[in-house]
Wavefront OBJ file of the C-alpha trace (Angstrom):
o trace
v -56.274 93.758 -66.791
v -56.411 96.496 -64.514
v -53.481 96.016 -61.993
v -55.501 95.936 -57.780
v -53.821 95.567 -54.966
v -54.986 91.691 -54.814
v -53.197 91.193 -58.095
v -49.879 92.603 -57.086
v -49.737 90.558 -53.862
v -50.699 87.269 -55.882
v -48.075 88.231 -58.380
v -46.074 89.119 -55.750
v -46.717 85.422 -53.854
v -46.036 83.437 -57.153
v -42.495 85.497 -57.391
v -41.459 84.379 -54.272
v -42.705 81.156 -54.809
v -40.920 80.843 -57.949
v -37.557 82.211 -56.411
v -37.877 80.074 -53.426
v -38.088 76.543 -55.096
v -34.457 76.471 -56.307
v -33.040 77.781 -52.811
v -35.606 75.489 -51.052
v -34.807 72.264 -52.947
v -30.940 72.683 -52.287
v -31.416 72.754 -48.652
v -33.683 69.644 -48.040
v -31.944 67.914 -45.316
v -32.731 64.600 -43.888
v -30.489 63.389 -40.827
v -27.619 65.411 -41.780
v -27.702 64.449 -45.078
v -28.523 67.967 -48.219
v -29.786 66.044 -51.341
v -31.578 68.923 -52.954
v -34.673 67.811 -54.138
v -37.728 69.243 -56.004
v -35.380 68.364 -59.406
v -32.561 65.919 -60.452
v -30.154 64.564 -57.611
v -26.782 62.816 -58.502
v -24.899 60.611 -55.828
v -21.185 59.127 -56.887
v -20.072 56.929 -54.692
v -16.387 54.675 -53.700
v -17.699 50.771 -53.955
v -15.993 47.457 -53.436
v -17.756 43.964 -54.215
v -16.849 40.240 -54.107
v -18.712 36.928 -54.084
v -20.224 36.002 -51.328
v -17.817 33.410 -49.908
v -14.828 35.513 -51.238
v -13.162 35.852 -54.742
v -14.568 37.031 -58.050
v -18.095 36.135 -59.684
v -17.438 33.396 -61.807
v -20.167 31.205 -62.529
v -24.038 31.230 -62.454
v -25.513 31.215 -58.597
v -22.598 33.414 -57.256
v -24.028 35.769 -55.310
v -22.874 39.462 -55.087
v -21.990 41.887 -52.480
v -20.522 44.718 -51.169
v -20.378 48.092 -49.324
v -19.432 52.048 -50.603
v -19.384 55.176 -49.034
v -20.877 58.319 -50.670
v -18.898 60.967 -51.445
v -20.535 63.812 -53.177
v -24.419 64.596 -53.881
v -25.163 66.993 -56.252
v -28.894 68.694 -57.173
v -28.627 69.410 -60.708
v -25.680 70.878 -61.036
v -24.846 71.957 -57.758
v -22.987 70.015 -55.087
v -25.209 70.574 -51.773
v -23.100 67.398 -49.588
v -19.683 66.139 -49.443
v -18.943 63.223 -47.310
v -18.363 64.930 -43.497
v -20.720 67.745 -44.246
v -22.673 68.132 -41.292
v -20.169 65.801 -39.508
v -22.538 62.970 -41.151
v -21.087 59.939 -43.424
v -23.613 58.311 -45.836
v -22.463 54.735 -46.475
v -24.777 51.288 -48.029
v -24.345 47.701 -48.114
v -25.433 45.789 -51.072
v -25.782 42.570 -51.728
v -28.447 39.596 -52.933
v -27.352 40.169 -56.664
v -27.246 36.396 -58.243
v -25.596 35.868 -61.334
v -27.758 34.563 -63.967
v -25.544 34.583 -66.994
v -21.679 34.234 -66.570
v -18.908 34.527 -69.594
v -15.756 36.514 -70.353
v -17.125 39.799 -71.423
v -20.662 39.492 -69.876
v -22.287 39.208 -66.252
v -26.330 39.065 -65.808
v -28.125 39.324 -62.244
v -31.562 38.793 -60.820
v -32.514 40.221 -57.485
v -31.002 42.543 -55.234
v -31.007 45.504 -52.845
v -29.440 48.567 -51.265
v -29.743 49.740 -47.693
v -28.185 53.500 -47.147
v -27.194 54.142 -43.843
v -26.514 58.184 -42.413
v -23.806 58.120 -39.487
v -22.737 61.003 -37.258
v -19.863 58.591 -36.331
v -17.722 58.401 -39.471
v -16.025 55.070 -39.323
v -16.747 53.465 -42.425
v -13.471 51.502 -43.049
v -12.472 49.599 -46.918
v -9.261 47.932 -45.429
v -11.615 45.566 -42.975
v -15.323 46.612 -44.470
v -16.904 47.912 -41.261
v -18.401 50.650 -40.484
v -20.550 50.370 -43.216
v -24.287 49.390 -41.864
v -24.696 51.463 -38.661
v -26.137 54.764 -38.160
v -30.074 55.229 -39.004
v -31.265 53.790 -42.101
v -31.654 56.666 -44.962
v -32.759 55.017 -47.538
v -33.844 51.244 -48.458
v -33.594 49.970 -51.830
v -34.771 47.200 -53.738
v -34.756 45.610 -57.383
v -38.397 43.963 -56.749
v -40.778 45.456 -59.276
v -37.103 47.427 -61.096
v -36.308 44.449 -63.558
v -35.810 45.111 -67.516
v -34.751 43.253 -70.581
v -31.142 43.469 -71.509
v -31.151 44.447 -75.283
v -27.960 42.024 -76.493
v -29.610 38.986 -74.513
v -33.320 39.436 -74.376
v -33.005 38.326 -70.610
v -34.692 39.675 -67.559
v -31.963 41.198 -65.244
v -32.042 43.833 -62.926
v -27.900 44.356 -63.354
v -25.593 44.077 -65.893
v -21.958 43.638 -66.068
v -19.707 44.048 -69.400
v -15.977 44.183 -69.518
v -13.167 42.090 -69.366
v -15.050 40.118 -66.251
v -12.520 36.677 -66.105
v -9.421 36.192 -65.160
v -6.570 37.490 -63.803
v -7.175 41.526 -64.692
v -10.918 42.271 -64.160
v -12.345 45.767 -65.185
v -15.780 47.093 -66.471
v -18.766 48.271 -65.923
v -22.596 47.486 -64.592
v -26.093 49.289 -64.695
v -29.152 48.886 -62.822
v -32.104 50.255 -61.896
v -33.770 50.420 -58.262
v -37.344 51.366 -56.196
v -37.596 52.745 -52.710
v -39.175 50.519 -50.505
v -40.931 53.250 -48.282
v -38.333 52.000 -44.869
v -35.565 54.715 -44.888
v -36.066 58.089 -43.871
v -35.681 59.642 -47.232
v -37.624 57.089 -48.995
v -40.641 59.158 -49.559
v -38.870 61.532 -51.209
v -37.470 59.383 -54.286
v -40.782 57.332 -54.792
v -40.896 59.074 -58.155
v -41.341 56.242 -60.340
v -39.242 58.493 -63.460
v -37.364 56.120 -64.782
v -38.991 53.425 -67.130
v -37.541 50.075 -67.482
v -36.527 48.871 -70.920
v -38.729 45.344 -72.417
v -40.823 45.360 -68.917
v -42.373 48.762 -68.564
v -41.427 48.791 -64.825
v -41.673 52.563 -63.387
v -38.666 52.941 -60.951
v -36.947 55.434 -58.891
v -32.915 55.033 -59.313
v -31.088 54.476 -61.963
v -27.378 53.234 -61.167
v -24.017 53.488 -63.051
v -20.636 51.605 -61.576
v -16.785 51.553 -62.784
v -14.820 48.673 -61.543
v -11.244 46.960 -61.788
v -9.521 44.516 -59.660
v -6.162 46.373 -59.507
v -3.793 46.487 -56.349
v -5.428 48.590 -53.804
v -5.731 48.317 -50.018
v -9.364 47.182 -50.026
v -10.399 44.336 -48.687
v -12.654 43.259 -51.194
v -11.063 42.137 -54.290
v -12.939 43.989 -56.547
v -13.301 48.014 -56.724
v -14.556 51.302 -57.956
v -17.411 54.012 -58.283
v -20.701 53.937 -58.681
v -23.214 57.128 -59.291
v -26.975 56.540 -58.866
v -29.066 59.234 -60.265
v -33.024 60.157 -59.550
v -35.704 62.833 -59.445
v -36.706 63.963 -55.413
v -39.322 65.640 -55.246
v -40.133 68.843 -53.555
v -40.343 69.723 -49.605
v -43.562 69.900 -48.471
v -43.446 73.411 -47.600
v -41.779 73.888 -51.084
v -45.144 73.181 -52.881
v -47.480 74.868 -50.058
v -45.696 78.213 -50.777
v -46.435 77.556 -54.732
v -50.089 76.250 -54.178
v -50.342 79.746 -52.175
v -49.360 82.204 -54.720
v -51.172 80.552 -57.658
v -54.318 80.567 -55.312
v -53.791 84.179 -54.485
v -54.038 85.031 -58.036
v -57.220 83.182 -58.527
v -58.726 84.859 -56.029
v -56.854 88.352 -57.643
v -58.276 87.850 -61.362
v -61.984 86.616 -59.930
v -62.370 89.757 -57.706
v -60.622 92.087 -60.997
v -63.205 90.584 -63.160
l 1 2 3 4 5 6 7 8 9 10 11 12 13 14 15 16 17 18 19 20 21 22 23 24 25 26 27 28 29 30 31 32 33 34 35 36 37 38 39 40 41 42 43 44 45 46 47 48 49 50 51 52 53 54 55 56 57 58 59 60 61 62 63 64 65 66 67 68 69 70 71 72 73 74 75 76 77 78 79 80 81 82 83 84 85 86 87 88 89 90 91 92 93 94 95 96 97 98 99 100 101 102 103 104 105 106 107 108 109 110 111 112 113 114 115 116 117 118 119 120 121 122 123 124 125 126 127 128 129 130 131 132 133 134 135 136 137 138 139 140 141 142 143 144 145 146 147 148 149 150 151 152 153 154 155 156 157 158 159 160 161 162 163 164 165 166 167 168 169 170 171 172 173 174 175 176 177 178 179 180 181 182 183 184 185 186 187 188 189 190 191 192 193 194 195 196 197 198 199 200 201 202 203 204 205 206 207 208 209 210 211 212 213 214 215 216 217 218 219 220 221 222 223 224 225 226 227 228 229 230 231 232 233 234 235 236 237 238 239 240 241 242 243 244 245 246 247 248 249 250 251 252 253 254 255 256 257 258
């Protein structure tokens, strides 16, 4: 094909399209808060949970809750927010978990969600768990719509637990999965719908990992840990305007070549 001016700007638009969706997608900020977007995002996270009434999840009906404070967001592989960046803290409460199954080595739960809240006040505080629910809401969570079958029980859950989960010396580990409701600013976009949930088919947006122990610590919760949620955002706006630009401008290039 016989290289016209038209055909070198289109190529020239798609290029710079092309190079400007990574640098784009690492610098999508909502309220203070860099996520990436346009391709994987990764948020780990410092946690602490009890029953609701206090004490450790022991029996079917407790309910859990808790609060966490994100420290690190990373787009792929690149970490584009650290908790202070932009002198914003990104903290969520959590809570509405009810255990469905209870026993030494395995916890079940129905129901739950996740409100993250951005704050250009960091005050978010473990030793008396405030500071955790005020700033503007980022992004709303919920487990409506997010449930799947637990393979070793065949049971419905939206979160499990396994570990050593009774007694004196708690530790182990839970996994999740979680929509967007559409009510916190960044909502829109993680409504991706990427990850499918085992046994119900649900299409959901989060998927989320925790690590927990009950060890001596100075939180006030008696339980403790991490937990990382992961996701697809996708792209800024302007992101795929700039792309839709350049692949038009080589329509138009190859039509007026032919």
């Amino acid at each position: 094909m016989k290289m016209t001016k038209f055909t070198k700007m289109a190529l020239g638009l798609v290029t710079a399209s092309a190079i400007a969706l990574p640098g784009m997608a690492r610098a999508t900020v909502i309220d203070g808060i860099n996520f990436g977007g346009g391709d994987f995002s990764f948020v780990a996270s410092t946690i602490m949970e009890e029953k609701v009434g206090g004490g450790l999840i022991g029996a079917v009906g407790d309910v859990l809750h808790g609060v966490g404070r994100v420290t690190e967001i990373y787009s792929g592989a690149t970490l584009v927010w650290s908790n202070g960046d932009n002198g914003r803290e990104l903290t969520f409460d959590f809570g509405s978990y009810t255990a469905s199954l209870v026993s030494s080595s395995l916890i079940e739960f129905t129901g739950g969600t996740v409100k993250f809240y951005s704050d250009n006040t960091p005050d978010a505080n473990f030793g008396t768990a405030l500071g955790f629910t005020d700033g503007n809401l980022w992004m709303d969570l919920t487990t409506a719509g997010s449930s799947f079958v637990n393979v070793g029980t065949g049971n419905i859950v939206t979160l499990v637990s396994t570990g050593t989960l009774l007694g004196s010396s708690i530790s182990g580990t839970g996994i999740g999965l979680l929509s967007v409701t559409g009510a916190g600013l960044a909502d829109s976009y993680f409504d991706t719908n990427t990850h499918t949930a085992f046994g119900t088919g649900n299409l959901t947006d989060w998927e989320i990992n925790s690590s927990f122990n009950n060890a001596t610590s100075p939180f006030i919760f008696g339980t403790h840990g991490t937990a990382n949620i992961s996701g697809n955002a996708i792209p800024e706006p302007a992101t795929l305007a700039l792309l839709g630009l350049g692949l038009l401008g080589l329509g138009l290039a190859r039509r007026r070549a032919a």
